[in-house]
Every structure is written in structure tokens, then in C-alpha cells.
mmCIF file of the N, C-alpha and C atoms, coordinates in Angstrom:
data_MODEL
# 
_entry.id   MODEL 
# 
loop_
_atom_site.group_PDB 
_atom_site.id 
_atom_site.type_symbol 
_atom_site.label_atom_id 
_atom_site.label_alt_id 
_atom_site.label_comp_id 
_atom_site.label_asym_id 
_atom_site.label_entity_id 
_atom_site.label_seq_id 
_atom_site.pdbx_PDB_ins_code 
_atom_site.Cartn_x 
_atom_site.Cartn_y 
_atom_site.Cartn_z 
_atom_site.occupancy 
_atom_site.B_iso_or_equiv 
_atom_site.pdbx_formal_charge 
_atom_site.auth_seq_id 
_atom_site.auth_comp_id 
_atom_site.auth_asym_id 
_atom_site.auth_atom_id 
_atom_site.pdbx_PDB_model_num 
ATOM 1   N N  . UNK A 1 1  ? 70.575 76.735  72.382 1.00 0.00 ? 1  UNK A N  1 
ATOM 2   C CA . UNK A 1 1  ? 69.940 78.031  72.275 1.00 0.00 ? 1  UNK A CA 1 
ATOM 3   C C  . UNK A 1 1  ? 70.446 78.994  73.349 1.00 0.00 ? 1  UNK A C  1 
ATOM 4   N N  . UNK A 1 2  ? 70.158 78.458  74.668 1.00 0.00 ? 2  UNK A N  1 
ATOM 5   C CA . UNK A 1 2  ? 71.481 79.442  75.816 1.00 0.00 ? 2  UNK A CA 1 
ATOM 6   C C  . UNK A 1 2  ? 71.936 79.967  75.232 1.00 0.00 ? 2  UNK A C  1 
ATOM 7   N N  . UNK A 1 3  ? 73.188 78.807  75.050 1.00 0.00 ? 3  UNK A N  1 
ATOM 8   C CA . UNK A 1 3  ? 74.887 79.721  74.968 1.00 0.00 ? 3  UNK A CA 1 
ATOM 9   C C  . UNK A 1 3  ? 74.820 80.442  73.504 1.00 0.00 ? 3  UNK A C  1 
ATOM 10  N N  . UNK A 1 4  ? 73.821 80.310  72.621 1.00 0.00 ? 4  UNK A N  1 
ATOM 11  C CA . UNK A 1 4  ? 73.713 81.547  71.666 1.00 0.00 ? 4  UNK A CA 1 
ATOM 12  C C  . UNK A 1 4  ? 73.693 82.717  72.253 1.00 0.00 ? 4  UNK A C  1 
ATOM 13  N N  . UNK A 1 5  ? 72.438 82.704  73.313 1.00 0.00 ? 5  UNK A N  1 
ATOM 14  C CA . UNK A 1 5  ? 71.730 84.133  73.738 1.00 0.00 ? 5  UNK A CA 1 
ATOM 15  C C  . UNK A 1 5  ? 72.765 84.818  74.571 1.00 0.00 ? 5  UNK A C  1 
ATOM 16  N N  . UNK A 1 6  ? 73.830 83.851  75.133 1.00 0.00 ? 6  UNK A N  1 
ATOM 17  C CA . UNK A 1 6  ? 74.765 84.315  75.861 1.00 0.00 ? 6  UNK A CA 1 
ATOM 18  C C  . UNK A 1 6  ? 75.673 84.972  75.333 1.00 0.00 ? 6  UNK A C  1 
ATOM 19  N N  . UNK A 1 7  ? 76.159 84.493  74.544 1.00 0.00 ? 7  UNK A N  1 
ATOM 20  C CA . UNK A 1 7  ? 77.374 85.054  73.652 1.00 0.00 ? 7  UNK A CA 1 
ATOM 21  C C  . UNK A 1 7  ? 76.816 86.155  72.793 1.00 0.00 ? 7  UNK A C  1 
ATOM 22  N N  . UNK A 1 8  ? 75.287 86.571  72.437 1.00 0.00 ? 8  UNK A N  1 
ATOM 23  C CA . UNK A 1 8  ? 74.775 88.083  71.821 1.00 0.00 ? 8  UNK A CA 1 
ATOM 24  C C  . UNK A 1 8  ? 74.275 88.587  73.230 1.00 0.00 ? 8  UNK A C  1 
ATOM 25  N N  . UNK A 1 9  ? 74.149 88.279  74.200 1.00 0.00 ? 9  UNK A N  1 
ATOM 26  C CA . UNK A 1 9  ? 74.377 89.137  75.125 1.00 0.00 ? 9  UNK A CA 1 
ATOM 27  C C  . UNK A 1 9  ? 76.068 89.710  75.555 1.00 0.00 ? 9  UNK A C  1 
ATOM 28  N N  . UNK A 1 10 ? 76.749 88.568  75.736 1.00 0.00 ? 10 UNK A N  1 
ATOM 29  C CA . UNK A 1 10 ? 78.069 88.994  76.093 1.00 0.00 ? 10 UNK A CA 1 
ATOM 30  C C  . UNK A 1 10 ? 78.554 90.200  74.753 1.00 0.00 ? 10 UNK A C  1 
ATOM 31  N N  . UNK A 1 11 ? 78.343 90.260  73.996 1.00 0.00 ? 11 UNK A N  1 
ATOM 32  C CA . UNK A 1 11 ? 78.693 90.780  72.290 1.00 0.00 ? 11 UNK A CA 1 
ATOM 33  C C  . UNK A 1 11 ? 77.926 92.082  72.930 1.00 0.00 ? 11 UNK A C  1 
ATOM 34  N N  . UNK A 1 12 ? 76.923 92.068  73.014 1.00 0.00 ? 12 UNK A N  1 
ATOM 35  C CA . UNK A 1 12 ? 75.796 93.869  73.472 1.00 0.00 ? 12 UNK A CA 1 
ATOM 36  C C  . UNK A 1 12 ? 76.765 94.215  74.477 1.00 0.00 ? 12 UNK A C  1 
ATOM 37  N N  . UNK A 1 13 ? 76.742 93.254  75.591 1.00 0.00 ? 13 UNK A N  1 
ATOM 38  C CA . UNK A 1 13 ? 77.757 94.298  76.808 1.00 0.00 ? 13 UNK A CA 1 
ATOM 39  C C  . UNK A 1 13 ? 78.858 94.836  76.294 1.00 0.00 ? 13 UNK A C  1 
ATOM 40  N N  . UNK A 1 14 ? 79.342 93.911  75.353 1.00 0.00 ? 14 UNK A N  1 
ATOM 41  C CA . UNK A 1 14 ? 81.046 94.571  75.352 1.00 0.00 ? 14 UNK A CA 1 
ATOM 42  C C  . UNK A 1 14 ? 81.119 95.762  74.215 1.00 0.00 ? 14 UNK A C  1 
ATOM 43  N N  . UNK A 1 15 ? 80.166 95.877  73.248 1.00 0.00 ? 15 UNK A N  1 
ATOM 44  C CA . UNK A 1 15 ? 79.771 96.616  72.299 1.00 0.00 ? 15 UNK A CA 1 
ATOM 45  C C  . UNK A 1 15 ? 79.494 98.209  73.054 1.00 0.00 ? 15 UNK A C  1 
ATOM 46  N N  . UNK A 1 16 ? 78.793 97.884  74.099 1.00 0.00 ? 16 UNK A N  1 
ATOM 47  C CA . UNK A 1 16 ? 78.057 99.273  74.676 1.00 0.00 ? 16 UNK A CA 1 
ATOM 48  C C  . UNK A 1 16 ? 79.284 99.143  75.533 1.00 0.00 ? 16 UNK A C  1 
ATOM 49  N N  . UNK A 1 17 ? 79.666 98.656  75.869 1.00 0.00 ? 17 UNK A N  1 
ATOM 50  C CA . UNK A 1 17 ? 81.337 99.562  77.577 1.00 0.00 ? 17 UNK A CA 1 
ATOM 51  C C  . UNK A 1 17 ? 82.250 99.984  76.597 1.00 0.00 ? 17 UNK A C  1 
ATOM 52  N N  . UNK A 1 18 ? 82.128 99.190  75.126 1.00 0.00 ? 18 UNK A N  1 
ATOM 53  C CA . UNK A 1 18 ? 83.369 100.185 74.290 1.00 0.00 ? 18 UNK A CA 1 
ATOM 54  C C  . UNK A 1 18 ? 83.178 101.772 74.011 1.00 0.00 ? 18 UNK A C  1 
ATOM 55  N N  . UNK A 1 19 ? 81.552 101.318 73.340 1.00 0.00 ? 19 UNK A N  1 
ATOM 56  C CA . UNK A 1 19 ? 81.166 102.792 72.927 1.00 0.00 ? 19 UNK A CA 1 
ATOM 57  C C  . UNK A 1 19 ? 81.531 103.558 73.801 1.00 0.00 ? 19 UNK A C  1 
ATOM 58  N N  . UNK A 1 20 ? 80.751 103.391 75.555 1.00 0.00 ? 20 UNK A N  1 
ATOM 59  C CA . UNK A 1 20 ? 80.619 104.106 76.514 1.00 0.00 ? 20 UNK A CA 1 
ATOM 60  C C  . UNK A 1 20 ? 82.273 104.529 76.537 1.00 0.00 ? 20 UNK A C  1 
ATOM 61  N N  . UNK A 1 21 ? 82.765 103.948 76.722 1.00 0.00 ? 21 UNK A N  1 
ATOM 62  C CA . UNK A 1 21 ? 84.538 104.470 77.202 1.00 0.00 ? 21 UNK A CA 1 
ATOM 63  C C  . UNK A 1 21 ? 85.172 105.053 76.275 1.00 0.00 ? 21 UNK A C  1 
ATOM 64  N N  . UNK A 1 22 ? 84.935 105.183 74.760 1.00 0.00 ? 22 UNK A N  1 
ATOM 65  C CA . UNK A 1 22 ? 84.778 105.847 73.973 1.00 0.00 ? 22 UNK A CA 1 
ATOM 66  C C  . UNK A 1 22 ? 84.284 107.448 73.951 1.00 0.00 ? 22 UNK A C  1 
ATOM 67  N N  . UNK A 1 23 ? 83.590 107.132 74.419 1.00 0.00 ? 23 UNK A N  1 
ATOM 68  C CA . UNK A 1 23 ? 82.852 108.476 74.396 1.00 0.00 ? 23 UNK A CA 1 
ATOM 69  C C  . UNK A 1 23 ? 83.390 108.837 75.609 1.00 0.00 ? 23 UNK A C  1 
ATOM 70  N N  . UNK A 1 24 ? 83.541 108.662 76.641 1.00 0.00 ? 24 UNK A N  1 
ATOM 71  C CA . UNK A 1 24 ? 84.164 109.121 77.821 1.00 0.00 ? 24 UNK A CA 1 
ATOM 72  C C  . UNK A 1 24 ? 85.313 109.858 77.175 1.00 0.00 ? 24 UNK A C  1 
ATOM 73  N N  . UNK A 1 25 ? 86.540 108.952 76.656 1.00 0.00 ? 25 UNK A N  1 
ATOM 74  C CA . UNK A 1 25 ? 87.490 109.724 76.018 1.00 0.00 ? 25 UNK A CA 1 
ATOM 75  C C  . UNK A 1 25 ? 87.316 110.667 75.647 1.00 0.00 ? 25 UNK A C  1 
ATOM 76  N N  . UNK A 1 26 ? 86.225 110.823 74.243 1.00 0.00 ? 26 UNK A N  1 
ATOM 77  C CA . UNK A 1 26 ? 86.115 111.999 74.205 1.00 0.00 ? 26 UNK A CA 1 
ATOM 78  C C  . UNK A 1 26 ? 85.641 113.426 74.562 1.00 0.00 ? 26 UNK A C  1 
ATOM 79  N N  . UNK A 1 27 ? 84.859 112.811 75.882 1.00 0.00 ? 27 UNK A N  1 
ATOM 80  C CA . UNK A 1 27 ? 84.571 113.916 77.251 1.00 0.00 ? 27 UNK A CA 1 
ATOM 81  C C  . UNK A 1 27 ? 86.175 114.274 77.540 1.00 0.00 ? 27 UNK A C  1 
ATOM 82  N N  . UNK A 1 28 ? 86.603 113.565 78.050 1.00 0.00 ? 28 UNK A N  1 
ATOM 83  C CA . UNK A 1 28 ? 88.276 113.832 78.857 1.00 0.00 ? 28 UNK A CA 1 
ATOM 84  C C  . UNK A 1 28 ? 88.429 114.537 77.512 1.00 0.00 ? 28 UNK A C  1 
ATOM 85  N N  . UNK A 1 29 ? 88.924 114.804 76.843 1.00 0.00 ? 29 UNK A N  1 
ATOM 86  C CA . UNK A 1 29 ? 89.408 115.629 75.840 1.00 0.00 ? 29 UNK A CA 1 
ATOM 87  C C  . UNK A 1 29 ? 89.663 116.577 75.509 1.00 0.00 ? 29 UNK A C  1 
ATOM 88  N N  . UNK A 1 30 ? 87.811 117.175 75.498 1.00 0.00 ? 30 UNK A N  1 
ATOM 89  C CA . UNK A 1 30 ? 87.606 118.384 75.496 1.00 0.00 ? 30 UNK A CA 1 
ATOM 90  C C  . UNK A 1 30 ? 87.295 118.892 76.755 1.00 0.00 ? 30 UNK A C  1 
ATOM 91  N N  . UNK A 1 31 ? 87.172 118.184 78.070 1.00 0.00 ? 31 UNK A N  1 
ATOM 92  C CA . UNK A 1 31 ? 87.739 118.798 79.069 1.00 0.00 ? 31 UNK A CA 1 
ATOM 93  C C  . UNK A 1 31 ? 88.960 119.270 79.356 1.00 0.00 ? 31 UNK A C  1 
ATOM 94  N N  . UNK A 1 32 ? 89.701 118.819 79.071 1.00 0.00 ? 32 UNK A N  1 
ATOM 95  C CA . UNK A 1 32 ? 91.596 118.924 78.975 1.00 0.00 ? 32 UNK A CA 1 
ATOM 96  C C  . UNK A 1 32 ? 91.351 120.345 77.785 1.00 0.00 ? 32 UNK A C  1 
ATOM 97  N N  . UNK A 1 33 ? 90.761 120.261 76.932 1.00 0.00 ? 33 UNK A N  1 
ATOM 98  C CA . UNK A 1 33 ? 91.313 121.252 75.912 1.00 0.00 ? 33 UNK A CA 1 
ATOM 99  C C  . UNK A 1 33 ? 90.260 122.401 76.670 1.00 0.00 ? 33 UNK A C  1 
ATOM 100 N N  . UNK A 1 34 ? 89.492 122.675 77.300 1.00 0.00 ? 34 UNK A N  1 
ATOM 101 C CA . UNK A 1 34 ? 88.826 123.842 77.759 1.00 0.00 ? 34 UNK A CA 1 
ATOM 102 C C  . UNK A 1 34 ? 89.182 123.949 78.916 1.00 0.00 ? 34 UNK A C  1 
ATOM 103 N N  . UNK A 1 35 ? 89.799 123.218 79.974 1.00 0.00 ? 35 UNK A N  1 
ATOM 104 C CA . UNK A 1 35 ? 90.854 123.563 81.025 1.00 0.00 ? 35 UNK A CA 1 
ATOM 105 C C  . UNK A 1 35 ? 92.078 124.096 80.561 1.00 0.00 ? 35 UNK A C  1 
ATOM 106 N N  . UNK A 1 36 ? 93.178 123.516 79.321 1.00 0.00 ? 36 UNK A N  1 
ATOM 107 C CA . UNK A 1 36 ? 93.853 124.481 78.843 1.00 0.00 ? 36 UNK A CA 1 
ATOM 108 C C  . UNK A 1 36 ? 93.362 125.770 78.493 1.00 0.00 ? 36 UNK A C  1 
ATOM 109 N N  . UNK A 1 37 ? 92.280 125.780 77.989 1.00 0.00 ? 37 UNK A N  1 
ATOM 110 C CA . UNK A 1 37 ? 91.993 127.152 77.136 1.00 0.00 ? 37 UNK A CA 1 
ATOM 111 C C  . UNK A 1 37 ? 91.683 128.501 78.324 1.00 0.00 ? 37 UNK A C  1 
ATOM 112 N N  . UNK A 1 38 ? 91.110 128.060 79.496 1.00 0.00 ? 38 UNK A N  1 
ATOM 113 C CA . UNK A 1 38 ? 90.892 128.678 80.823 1.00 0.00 ? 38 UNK A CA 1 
ATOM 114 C C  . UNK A 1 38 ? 92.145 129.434 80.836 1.00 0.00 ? 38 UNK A C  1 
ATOM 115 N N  . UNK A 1 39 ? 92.921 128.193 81.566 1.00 0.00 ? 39 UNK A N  1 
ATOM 116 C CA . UNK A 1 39 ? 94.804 128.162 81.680 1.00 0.00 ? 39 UNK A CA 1 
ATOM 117 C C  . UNK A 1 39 ? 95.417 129.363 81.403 1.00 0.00 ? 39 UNK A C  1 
ATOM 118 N N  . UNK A 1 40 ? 95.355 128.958 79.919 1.00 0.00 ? 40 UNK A N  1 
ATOM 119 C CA . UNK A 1 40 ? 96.252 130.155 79.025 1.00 0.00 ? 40 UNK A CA 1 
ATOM 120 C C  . UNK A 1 40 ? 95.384 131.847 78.879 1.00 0.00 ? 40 UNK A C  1 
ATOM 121 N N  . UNK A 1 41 ? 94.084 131.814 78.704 1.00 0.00 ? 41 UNK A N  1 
ATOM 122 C CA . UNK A 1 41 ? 93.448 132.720 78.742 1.00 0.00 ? 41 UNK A CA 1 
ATOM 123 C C  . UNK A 1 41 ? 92.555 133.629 80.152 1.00 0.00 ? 41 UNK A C  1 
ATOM 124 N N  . UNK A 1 42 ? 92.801 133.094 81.458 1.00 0.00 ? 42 UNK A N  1 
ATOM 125 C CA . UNK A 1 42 ? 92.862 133.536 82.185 1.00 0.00 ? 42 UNK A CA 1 
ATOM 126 C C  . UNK A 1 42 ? 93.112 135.301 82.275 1.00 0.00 ? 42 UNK A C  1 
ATOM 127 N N  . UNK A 1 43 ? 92.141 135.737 83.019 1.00 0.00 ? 43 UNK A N  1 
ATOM 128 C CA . UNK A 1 43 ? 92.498 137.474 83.213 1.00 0.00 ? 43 UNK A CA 1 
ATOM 129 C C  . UNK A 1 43 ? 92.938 137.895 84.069 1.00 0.00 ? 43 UNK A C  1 
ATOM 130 N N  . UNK A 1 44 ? 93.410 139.053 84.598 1.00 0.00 ? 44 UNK A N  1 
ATOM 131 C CA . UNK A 1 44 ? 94.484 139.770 85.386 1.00 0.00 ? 44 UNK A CA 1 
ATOM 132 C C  . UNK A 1 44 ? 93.534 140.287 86.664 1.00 0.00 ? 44 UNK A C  1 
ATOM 133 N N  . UNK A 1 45 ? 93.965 139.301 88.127 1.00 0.00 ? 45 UNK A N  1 
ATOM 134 C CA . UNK A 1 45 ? 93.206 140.177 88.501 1.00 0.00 ? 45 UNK A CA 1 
ATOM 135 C C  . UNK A 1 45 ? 93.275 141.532 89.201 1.00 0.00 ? 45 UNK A C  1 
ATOM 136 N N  . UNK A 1 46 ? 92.804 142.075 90.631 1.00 0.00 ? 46 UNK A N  1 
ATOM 137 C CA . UNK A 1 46 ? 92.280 143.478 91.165 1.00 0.00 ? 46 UNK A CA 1 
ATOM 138 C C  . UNK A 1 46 ? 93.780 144.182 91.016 1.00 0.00 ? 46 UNK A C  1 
ATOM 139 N N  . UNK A 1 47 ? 94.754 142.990 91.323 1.00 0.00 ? 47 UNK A N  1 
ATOM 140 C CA . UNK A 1 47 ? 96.104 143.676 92.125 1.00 0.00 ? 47 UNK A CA 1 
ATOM 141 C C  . UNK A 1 47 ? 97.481 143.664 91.067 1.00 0.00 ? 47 UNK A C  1 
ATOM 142 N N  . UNK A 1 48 ? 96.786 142.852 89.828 1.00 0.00 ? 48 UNK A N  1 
ATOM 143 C CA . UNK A 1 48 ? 98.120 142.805 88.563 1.00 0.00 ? 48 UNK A CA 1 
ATOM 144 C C  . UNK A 1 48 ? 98.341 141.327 88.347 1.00 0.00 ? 48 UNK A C  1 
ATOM 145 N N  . UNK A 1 49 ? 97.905 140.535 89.776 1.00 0.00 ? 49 UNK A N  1 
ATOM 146 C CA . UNK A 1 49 ? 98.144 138.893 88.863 1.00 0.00 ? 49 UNK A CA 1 
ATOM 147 C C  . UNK A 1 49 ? 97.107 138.575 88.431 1.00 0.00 ? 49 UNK A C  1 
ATOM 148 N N  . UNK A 1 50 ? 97.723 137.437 88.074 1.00 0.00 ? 50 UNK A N  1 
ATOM 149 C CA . UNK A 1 50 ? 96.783 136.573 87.788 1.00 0.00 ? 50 UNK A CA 1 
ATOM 150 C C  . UNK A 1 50 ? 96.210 135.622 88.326 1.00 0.00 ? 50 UNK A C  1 
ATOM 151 N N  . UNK A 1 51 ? 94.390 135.840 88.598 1.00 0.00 ? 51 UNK A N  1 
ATOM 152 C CA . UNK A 1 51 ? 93.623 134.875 88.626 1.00 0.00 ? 51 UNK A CA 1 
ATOM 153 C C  . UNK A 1 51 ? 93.269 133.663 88.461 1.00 0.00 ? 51 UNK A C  1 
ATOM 154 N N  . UNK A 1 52 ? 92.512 132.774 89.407 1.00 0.00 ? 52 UNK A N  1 
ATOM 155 C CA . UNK A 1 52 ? 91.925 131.875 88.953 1.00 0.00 ? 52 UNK A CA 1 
ATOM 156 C C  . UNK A 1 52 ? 90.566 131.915 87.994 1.00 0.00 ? 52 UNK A C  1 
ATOM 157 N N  . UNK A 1 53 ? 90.855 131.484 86.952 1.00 0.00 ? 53 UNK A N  1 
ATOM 158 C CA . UNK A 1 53 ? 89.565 131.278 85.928 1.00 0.00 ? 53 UNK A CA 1 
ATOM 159 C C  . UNK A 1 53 ? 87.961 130.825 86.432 1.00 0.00 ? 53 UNK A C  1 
ATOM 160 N N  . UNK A 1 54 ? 88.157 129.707 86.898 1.00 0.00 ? 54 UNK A N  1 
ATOM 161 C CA . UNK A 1 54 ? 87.431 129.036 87.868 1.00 0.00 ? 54 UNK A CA 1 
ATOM 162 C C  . UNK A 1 54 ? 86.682 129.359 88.864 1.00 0.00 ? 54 UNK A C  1 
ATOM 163 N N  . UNK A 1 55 ? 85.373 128.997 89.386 1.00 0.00 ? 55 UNK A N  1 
ATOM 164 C CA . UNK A 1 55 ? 85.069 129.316 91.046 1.00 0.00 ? 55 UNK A CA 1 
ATOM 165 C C  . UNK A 1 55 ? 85.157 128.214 91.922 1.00 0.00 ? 55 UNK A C  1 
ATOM 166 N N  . UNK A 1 56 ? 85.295 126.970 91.816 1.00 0.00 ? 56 UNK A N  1 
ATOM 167 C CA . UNK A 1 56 ? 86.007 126.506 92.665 1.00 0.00 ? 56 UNK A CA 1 
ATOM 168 C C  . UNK A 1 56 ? 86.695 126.890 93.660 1.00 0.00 ? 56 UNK A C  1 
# 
């Protein structure tokens, strides 16, 4: 009975760190694609260049 409960426990952990890293990916993603989108769309600033998007 253990090594059942073990192995559907080991099965839940590895089930949920996939999802989780999964979904992380697709955080990184659309971070990358709205840091490009900043990037390229960035405005001009006081003096003729260009700005940082960001306040950092």
C-alpha cells in the first residue's frame, strides 16, 4: 500500500512542476513579447532621442 501512495504522490509532484514550468514559459513569453513591443515602440524623448520606455 506505501509504495502505491508513493508513486501517486511522486505522479502529483511531477504533474504539478510540469504544469508549473509550463506556465512559467508562458509568462517568459509574453514578457519577451511586451519587452519587445516597449523596444520597438518606445517615444522620442525632450532632446530628439530616444528614451527609455521603462522606469527602472
Amino acid at each position: 500500500m506505501v509504495p502505491l501512495l508513493l508513486v501517486l504522490l511522486l505522479a502529483l509532484i511531477l504533474f504539478g512542476a510540469g504544469f508549473a514550468l509550463k506556465a512559467l514559459w508562458w509568462i517568459a513569453v509574453i514578457v519577451l513579447v511586451v519587452w519587445l513591443l516597449g523596444f520597438v515602440m518606445r517615444s522620442a524623448g525632450p532632446s530628439g532621442t530616444r528614451g527609455r520606455w521603462y522606469r527602472w
